[in-house]
Backbone bond lengths (Angstrom), bond angles and torsions (degrees), N, CA, C in turn:
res aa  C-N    CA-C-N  psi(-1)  N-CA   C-N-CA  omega(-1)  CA-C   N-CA-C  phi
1 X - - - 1.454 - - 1.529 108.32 -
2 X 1.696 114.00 121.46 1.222 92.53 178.56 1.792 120.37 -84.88
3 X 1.332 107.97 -170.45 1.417 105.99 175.55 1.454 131.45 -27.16
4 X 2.090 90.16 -68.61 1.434 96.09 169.72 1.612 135.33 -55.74
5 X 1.196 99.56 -19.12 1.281 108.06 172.18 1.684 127.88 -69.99
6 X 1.411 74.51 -41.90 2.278 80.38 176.41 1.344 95.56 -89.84
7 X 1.208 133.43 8.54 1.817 126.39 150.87 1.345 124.71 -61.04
8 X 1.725 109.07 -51.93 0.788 133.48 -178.52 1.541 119.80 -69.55
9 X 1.255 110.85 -34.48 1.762 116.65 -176.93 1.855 102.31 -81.76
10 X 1.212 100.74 -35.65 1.401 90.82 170.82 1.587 126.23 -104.26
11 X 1.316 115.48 10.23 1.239 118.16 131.57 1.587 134.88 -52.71
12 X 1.689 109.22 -45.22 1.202 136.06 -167.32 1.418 87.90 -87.71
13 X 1.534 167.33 -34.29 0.993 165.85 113.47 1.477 117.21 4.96
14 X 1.593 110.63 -77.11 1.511 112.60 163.09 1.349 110.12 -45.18
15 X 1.068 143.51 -89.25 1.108 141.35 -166.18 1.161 118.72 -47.67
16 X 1.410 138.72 -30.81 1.547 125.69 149.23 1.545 115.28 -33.26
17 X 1.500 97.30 -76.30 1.673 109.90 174.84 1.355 116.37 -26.20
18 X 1.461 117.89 -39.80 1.561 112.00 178.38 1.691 118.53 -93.49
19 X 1.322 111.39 -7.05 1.319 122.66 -173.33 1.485 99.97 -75.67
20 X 1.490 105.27 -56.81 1.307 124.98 -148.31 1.678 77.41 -93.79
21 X 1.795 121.30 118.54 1.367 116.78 127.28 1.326 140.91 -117.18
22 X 1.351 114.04 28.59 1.282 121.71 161.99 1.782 132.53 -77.16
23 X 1.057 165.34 98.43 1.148 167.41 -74.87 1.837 84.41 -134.45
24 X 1.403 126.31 152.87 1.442 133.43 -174.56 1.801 96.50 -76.61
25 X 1.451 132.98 -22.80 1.013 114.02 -170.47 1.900 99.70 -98.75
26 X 1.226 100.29 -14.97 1.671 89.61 -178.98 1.556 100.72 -83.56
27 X 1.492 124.22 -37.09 1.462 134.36 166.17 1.873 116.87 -23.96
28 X 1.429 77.41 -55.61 1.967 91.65 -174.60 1.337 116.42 -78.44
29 X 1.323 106.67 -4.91 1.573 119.96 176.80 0.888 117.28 -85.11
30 X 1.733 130.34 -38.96 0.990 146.12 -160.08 1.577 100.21 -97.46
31 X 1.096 129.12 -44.21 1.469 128.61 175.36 0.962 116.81 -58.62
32 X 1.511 121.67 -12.16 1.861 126.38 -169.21 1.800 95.38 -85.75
33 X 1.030 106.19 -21.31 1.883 121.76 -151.69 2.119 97.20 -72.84
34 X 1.344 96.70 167.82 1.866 83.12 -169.99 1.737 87.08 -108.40
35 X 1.210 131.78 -11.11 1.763 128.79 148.27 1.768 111.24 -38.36
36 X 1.471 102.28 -57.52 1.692 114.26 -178.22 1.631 105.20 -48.50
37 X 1.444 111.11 -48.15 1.543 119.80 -153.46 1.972 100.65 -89.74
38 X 1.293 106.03 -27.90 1.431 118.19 -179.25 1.843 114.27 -65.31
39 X 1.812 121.96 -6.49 1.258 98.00 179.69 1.841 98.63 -142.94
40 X 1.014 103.35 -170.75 1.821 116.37 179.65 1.371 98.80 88.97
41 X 1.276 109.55 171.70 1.409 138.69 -168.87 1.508 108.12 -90.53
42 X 1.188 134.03 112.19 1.685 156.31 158.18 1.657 99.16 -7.75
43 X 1.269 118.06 113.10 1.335 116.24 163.74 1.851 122.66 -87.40
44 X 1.711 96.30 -20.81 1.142 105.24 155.72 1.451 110.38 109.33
45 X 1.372 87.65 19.83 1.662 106.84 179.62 1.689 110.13 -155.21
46 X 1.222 81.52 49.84 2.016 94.76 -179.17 1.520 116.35 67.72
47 X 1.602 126.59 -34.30 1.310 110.88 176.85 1.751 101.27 -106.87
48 X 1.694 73.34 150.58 1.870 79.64 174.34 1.754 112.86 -70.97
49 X 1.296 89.19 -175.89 1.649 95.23 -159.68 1.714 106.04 -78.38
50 X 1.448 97.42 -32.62 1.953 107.15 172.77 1.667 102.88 -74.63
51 X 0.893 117.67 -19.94 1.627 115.82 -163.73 2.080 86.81 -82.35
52 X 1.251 106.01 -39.22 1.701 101.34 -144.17 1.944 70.96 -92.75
53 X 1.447 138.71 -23.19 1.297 132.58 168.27 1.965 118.08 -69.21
54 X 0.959 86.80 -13.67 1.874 103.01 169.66 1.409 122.06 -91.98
55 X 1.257 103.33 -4.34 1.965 111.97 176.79 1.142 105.23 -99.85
56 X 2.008 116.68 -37.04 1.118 121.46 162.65 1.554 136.25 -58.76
57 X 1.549 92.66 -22.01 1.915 102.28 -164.72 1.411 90.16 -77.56
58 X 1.875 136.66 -16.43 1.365 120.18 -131.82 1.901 78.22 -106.71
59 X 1.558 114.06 -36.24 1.233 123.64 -162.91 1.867 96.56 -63.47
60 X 1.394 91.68 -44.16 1.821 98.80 -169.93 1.567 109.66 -64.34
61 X 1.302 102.55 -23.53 1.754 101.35 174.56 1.364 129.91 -80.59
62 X 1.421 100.74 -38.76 1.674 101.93 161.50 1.480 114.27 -84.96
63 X 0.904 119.30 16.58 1.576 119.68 165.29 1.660 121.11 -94.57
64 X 1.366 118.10 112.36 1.644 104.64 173.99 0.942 144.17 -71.68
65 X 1.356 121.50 137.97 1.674 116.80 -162.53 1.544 122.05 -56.18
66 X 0.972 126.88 13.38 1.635 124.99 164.46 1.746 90.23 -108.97
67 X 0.972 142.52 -0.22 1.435 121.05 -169.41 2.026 113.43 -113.71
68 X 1.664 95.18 -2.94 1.403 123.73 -175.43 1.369 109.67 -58.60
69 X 0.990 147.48 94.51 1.603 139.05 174.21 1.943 121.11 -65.02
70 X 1.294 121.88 -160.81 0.903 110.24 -164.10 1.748 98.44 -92.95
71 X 1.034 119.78 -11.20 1.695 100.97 -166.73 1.633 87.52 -104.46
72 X 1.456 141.65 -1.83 1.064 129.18 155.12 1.288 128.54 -51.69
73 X 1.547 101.17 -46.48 1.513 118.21 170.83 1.319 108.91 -71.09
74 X 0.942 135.00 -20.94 1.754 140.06 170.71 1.617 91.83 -47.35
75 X 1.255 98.21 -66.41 1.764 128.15 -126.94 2.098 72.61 -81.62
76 X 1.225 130.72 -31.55 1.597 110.17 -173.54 1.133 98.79 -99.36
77 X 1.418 128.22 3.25 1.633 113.14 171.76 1.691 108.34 -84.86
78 X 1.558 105.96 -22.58 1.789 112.65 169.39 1.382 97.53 -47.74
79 X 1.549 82.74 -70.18 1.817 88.38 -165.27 1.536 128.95 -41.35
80 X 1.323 106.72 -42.18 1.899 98.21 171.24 1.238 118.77 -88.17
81 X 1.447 127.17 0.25 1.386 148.18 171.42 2.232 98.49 -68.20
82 X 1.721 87.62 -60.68 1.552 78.35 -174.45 1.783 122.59 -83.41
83 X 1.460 104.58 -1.20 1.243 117.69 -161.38 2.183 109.71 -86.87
84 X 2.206 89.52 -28.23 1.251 111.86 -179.96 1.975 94.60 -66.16
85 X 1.413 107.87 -69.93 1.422 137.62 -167.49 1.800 100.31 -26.33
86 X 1.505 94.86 -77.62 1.756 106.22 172.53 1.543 136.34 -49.83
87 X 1.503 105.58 -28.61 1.197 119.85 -177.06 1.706 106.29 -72.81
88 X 1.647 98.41 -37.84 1.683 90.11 177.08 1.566 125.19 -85.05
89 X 1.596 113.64 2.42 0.910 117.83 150.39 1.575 148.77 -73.05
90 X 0.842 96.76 -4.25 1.985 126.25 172.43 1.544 112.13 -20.55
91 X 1.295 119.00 104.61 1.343 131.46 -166.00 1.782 91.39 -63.74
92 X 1.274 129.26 177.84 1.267 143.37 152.36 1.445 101.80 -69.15
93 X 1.681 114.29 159.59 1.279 134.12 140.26 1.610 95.32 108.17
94 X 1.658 116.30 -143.61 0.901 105.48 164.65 1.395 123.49 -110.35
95 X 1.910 125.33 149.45 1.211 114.41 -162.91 1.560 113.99 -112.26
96 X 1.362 107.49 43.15 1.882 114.99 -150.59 1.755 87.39 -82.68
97 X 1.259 121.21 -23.66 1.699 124.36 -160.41 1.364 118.57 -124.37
98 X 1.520 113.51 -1.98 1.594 116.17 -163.72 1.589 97.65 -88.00
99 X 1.294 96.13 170.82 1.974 104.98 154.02 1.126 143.47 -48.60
100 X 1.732 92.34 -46.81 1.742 108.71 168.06 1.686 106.99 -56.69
101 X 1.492 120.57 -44.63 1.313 86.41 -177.95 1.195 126.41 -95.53
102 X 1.531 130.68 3.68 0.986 145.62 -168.99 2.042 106.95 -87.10
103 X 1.820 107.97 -23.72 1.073 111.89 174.36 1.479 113.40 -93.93
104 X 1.015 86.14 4.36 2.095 84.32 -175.62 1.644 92.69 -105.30
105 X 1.531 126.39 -43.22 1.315 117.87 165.96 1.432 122.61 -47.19
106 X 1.227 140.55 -36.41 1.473 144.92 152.69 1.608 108.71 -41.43
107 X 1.427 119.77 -31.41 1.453 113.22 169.92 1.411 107.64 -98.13
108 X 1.172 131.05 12.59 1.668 130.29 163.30 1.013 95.91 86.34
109 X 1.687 138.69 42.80 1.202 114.43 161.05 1.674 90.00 -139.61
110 X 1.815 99.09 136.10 1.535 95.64 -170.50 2.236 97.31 -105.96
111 X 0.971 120.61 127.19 1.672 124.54 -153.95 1.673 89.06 -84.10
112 X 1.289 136.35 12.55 1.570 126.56 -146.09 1.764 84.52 -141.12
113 X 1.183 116.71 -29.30 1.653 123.62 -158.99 2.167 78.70 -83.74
């Protein structure tokens, strides 16, 4: 791996870490919930695409960062990609009960914490 490359993975590392603040055991809690299962877009096999990206966020967290392969790092550059995207979408008022935050919690990030 050259330089730029282990720049980049642990760039893509940090920025998970800050994307993602939900902990893998509060993550798996929340995905069990029928709020978790009630939003995102159809992957086309009954779970949505954030729901079936929230089984992944829990695996990527207990996993250590030297043991991360390359489609892990794929799979956390989604994640702060969609975590940036949604966050600037933020309805008015309060968002403790809506979709928006209930779909960004499926990507491990809770907007209220």
């Amino acid at each position: 791996m050259t330089a730029v490359e282990d720049a980049d993975r642990e760039r893509t590392v940090a920025e998970f870490g800050e994307a993602v603040n939900m902990t893998a055991g509060d993550l798996e809690k929340w995905l069990r919930t029928d709020e978790s299962k009630s939003v995102g877009q159809s992957s086309g096999d009954g779970e949505s695409v954030g729901h079936a990206s929230g089984r992944r966020i829990v695996d990527l967290l207990r996993t250590k960062s030297d043991e991360l392969d390359e489609d892990d790092i794929a799979h956390m550059r989604k994640v702060v990609g969609y975590v940036h995207r949604h966050t600037a979408q933020r309805p008015a008022g309060d968002v403790t009960h809506t979709k928006w935050r209930y779909s960004l919690m499926n990507w491990g990030h809770d907007p209220v914490k």
